[in-house]
C-alpha positions as CSV (number, residue, x, y, z in Angstrom):
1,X,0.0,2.2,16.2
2,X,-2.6,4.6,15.4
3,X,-5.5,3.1,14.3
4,X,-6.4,5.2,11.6
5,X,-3.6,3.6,9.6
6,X,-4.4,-0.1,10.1
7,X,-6.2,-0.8,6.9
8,X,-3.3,1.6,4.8
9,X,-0.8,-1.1,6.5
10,X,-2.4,-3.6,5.7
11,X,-3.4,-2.9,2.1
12,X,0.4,-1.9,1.6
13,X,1.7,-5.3,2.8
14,X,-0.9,-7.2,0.7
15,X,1.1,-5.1,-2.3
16,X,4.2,-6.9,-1.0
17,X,2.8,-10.1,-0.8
18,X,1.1,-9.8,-4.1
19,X,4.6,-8.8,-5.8
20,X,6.1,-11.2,-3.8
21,X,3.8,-14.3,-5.5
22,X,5.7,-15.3,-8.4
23,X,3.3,-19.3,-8.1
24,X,0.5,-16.5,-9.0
25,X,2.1,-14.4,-11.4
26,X,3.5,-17.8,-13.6
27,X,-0.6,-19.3,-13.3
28,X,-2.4,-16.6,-14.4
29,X,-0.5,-13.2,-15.5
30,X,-3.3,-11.4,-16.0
31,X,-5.0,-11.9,-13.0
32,X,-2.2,-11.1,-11.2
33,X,-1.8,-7.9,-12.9
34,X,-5.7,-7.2,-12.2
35,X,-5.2,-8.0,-8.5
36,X,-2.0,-5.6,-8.6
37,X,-4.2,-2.9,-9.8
38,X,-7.1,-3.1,-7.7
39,X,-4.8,-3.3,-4.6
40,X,-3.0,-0.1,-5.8
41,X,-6.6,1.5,-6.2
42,X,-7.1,0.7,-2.8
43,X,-4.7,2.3,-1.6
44,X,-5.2,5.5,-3.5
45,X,-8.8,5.2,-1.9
46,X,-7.2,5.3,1.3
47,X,-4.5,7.8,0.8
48,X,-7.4,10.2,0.0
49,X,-9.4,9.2,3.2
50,X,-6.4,10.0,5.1
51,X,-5.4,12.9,3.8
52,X,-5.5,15.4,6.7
53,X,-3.9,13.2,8.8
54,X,-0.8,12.5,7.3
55,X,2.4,13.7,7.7
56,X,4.0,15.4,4.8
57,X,6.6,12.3,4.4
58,X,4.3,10.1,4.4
59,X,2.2,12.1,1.6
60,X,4.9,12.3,-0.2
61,X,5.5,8.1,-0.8
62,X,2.1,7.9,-1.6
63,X,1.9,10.5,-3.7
64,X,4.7,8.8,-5.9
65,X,3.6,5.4,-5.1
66,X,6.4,4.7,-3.0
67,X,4.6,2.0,-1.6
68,X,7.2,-0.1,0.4
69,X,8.8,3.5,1.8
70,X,5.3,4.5,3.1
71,X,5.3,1.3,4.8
72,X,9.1,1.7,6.3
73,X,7.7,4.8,7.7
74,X,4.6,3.4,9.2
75,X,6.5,0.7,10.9
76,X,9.1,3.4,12.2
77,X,6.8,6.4,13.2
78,X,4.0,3.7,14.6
79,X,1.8,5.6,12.7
């Protein structure tokens, strides 16, 4: 895996986890939206640090937020 991508893996499958936490969602709505969007802002961060070194694919799922696909490729490409 190159290492460059570590935290962009890992910040995309806390987005799954998050969505994935219905016991959070049901407790406190609001905070689980506000976690969803800071996470999401995160990953925007990160998409822009990466920039130059991504692939045009893998531009591409970020670019529409297609969060779970960028992370399909990662795990495919070892990126």
């Amino acid at each position: 895996m190159n290492p460059e991508f570590a935290t962009l893996r890992s910040l995309l499958n806390r987005r799954i986890e998050l969505i994935a936490d219905h016991a959070f969602r049901a407790a406190d709505a609001p905070g689980h939206l506000a976690a969803l969007q800071q996470i999401s802002e995160l990953i925007s961060q990160e998409h822009l640090r990466l920039r130059p070194l991504l692939s045009g694919r893998l531009a591409h799922f970020l670019q529409q937020a297609s969060y779970s696909k960028a992370l399909e490729y990662l795990d495919e490409t070892n990126g």
